[in-house]
C-alpha positions in Angstrom: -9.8 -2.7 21.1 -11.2 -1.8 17.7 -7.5 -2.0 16.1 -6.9 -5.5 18.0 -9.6 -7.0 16.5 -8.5 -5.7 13.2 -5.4 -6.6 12.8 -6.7 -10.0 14.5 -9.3 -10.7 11.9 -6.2 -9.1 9.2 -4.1 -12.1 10.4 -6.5 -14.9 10.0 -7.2 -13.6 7.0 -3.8 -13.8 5.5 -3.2 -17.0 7.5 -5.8 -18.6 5.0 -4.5 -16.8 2.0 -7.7 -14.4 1.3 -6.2 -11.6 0.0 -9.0 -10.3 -2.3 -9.3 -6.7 -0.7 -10.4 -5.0 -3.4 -8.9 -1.1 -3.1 -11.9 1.3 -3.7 -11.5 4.1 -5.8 -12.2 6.9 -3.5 -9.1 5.6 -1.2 -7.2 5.5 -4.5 -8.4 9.4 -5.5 -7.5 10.8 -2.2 -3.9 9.1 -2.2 -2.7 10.0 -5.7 -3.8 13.8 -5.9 -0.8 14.5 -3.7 1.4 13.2 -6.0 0.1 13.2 -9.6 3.0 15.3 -11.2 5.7 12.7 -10.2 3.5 10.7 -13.0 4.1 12.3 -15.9 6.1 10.5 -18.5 6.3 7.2 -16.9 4.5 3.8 -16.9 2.5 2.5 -14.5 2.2 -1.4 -13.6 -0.4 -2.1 -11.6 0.6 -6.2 -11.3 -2.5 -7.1 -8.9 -5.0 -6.0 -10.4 -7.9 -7.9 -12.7 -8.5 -4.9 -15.3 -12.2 -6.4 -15.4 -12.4 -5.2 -11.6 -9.7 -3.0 -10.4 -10.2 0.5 -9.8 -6.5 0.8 -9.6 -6.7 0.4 -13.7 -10.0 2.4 -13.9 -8.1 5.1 -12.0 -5.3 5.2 -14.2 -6.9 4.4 -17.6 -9.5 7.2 -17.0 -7.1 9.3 -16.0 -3.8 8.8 -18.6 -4.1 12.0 -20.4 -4.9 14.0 -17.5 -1.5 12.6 -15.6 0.5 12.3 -18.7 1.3 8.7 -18.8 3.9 7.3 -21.1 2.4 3.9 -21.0 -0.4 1.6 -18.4 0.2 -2.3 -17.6 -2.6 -4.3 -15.3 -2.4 -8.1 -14.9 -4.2 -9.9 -12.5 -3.4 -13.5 -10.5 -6.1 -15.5 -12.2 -9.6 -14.2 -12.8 -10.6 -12.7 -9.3 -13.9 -14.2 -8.0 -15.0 -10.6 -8.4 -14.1 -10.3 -11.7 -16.8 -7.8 -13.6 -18.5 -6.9 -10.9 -16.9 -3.3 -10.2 -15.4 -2.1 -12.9 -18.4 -3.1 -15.6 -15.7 -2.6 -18.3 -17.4 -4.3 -21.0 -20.9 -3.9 -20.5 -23.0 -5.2 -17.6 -22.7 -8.7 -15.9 -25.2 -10.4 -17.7 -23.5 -9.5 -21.0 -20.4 -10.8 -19.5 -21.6 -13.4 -18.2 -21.4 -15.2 -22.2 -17.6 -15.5 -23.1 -17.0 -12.5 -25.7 -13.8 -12.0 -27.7 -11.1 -13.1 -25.6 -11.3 -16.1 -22.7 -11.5 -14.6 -19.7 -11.2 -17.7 -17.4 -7.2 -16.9 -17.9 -5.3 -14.2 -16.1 -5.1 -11.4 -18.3 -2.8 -8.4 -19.6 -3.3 -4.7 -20.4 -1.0 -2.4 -22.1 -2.3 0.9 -22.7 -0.2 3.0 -24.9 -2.2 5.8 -25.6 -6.0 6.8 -25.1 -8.5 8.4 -27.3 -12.2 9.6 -27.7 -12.8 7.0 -30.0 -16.7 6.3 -30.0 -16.8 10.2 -31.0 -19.5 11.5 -28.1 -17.2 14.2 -27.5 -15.7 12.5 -24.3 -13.4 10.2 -23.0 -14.5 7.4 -20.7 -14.3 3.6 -20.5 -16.1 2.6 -23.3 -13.5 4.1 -25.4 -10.5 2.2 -23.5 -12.6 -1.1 -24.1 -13.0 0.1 -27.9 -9.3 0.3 -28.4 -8.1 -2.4 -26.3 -10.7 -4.8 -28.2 -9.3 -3.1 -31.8 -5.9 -4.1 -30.2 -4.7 -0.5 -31.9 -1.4 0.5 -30.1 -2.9 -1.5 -26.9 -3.0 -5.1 -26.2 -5.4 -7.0 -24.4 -4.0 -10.7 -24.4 -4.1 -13.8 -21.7 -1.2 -14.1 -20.2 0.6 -17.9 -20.1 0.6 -18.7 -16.4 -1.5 -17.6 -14.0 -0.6 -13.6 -13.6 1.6 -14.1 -10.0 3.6 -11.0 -9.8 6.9 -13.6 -9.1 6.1 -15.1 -12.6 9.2 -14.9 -15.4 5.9 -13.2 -17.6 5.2 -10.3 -15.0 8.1 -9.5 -14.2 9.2 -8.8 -18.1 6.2 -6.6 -17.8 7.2 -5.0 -14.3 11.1 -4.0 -16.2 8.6 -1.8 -19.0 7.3 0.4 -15.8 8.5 3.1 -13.9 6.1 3.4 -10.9 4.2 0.4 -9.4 0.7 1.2 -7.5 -1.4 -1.3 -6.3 -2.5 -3.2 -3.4 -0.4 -6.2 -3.1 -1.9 -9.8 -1.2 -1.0 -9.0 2.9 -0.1 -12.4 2.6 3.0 -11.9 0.3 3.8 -8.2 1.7 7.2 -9.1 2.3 8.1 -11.0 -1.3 6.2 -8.1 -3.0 8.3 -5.2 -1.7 11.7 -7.1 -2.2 10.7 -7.6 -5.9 10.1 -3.9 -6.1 13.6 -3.4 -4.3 15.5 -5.9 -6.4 14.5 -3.8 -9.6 14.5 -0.3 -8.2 11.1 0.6 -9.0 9.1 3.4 -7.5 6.2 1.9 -6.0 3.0 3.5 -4.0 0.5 0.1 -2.2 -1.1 -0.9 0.1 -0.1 -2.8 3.6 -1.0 -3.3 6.9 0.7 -0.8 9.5 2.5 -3.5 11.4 4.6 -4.1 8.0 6.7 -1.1 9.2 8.9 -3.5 12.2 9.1 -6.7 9.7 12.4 -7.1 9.8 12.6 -7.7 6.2 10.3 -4.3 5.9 12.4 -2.3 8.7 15.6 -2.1 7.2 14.5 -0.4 4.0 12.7 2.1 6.4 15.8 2.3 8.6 17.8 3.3 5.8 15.3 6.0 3.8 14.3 4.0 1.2 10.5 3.4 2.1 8.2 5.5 4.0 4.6 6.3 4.1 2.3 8.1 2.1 -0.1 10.8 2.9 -4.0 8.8 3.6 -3.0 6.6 6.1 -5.5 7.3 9.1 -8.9 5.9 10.0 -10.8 2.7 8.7 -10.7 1.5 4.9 -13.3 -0.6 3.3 -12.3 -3.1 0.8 -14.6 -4.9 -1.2 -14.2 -8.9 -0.8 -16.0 -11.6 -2.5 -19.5 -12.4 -1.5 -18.6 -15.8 0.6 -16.0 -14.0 2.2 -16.8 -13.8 6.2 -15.7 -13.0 9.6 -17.1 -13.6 12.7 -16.8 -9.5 13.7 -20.5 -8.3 11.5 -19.4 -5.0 12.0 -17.2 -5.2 10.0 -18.7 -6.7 7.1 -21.3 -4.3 5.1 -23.6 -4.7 1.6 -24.2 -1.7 -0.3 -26.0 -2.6 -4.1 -25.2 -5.8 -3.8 -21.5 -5.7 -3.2 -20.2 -6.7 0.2 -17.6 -5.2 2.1 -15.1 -5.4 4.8 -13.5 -2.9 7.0 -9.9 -2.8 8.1 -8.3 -0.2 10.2 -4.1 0.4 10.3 -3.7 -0.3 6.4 -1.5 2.6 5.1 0.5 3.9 1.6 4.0 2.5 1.7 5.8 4.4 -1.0 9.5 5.4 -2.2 7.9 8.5 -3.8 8.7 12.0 -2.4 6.1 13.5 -0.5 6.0 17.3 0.8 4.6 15.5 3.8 7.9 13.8 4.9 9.9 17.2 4.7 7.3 19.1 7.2 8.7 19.7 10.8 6.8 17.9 13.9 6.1 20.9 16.2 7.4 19.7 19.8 6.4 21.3 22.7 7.1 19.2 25.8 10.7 19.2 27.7 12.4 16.4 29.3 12.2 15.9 32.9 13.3 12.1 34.0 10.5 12.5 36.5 7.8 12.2 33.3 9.4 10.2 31.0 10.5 6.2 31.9 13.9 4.9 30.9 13.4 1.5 29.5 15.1 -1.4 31.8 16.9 -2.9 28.5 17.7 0.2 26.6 19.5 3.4 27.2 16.7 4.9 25.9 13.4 7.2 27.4 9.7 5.9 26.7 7.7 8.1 24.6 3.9 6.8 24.6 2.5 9.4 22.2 4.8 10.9 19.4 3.0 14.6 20.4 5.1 14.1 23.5 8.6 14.1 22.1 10.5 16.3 23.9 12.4 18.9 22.3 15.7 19.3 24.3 16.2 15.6 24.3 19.2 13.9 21.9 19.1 10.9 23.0 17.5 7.6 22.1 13.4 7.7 22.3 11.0 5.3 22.1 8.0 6.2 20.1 4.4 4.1 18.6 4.4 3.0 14.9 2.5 5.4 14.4 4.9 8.0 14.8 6.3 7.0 11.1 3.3 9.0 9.4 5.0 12.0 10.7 8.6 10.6 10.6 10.5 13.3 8.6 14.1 12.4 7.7 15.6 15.8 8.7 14.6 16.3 11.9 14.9 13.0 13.3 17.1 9.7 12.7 15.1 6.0 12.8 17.7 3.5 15.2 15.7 0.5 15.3 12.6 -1.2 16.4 11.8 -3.1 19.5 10.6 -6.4 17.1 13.7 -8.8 16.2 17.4 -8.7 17.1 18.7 -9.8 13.3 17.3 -6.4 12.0 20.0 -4.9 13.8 23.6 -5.6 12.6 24.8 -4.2 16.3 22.7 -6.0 18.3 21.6 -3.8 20.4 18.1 -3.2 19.4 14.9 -5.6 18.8 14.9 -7.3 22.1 11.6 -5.7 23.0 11.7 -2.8 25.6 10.4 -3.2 29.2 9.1 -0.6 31.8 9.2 -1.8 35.3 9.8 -5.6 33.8 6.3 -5.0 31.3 6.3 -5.0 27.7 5.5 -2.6 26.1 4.2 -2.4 22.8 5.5 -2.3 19.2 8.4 0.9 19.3 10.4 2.4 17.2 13.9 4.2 18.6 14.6 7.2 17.3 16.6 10.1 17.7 16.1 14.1 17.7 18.6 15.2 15.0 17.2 18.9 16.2 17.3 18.5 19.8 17.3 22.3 21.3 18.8 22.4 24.6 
């Protein structure tokens, strides 16, 4: 019940455009320390994200040394309605509340080229990324023409400078955001809600190996939203300092990235008997409920939860199709939804046991 009314409160959410989920930093730390090597040398655009308030950017510009960066980009759609309330870049809010140096009623860009300890205390932090991008020295800090949408002729000049793209993207525009990244083969690591994986425009890229998950993708997220922002669900919604949040289970990493995670073997320890395990009334195909109870001597078609892509690994077993729209498959045999005793079930995925010991 608690992941219905989730994804329930998700979809209204996205229905009315509210996309301002702000991604906090701790969910941003423990995704990137698996992969930090595959960072070095390359630039980073993190196209959704207000520098004044994303901890995407404070997690990158903090860190560029430490992970090698070639070069950070951050735009933002407009100035958020959180804008200098997290990040506290340049000074606290009442400071900010008087315009100082540049407008910041615009959408704005940052390109970081290189970071120093430039107020000489001995270490590097933000106030020495605010120094340099306010000297404009080998960075730039500058409004951007239109309004910062990650389709816009402007972002996307910026989006052919990066290598990797990390941020979360709106829910609403999930679908727009990962063909973009597609169309320019950019590696990518954001945000999205699990039930991305059987949109049919989302499904084939999985189908064919070139999107998967990352590595934090269980458990509930909180996301900081704007203060006005409410739901009828109050468990939901906290306020810590000040700041209100909201709290969103089945949002996981969708990455192109390599992770060790995708290579490790799922353990199997059940057999097949056709006394335990249903074949569907519209496939050739066996019912699997819980991906723990995949059963090792079986080759043919299974099918398994969603959530059984978290521990999909490419070797051992072969994605078919989805239960969830007959155009994603170019044979027409899958997406039709899959019955048990004339009962739907719920979302699937059909795969097959490239291992299968008999």
């Amino acid at each position: 019940m608690e992941k219905k009314s989730s994804n329930t409160n998700l979809n209204k959410a996205s229905k009315a455009k509210k996309d301002e989920f702000y991604t906090q930093l701790v969910d941003i730390e423990k995704e990137l320390k698996h992969c930090k090597d595959q960072f070095r040398g390359k630039g980073v655009y993190c196209n959704c994200d207000d520098p004044f308030e994303s901890n995407f950017f404070k997690y990158f510009a903090t860190n560029f040394n430490a992970l090698g960066l070639k070069k950070l980009i951050a735009t933002s759609y407009k100035p958020s309605p959180i804008a200098n309330t997290q990040l506290n870049l340049f000074g606290d809010i009442t400071v900010l509340s008087t315009p100082k140096g540049r407008p910041k009623i615009t959408a704005n860009k940052f390109i970081i080229n290189e970071v120093d300890d430039i107020d000489g205390d001995g270490a590097f932090d933000l106030r020495d990324i605010a120094e340099q991008l306010k000297a404009n020295k080998n960075n730039e800090w500058a409004p951007l023409k239109g309004e910062g949408d990650f389709r816009s002729k402007e972002s996307i000049e910026l989006l052919k400078q990066a290598d990797i793209v990390v941020t979360n993207p709106p829910f609403s525009l999930f679908r727009e955001y990962v063909a973009q990244l597609m169309e320019h083969s950019k590696k990518f690591l954001i945000l999205g809600n699990q039930n991305a994986i059987i949109y049919k425009e989302i499904f084939k890229f999985i189908k064919e190996n070139k999107m998967w998950l990352g590595y934090d993708n269980g458990g509930t997220k909180w996301f900081q939203v704007p203060t006005d922002y409410n739901i009828p669900t109050e468990s939901r919604i906290k306020t810590e300092n000040g700041i209100k949040y909201f709290s969103m289970g089945s949002i996981v990493w969708f990455t192109n990235m390599d992770t060790t995670k995708r290579h490790e073997e799922l353990t199997l320890y059940k057999k097949y008997s056709s006394e335990e395990y249903q074949k569907y009334d519209n496939y050739d195909a066996i019912e699997v409920p819980r991906f723990l109870d995949i059963p090792m001597d079986h080759d043919g078609v299974m099918g398994v939860p969603i959530t059984f892509l978290d521990r999909y690994n490419p070797e051992q077993f072969e994605i078919v199709g989805s239960n969830r729209g007959i155009d994603q498959d170019s044979n027409k045999i899958y997406g039709r939804g899959s019955f048990l005793n004339g009962k739907e079930t719920f979302k699937r995925l059909f795969i097959k046991n490239r291992m299968a010991k008999k």
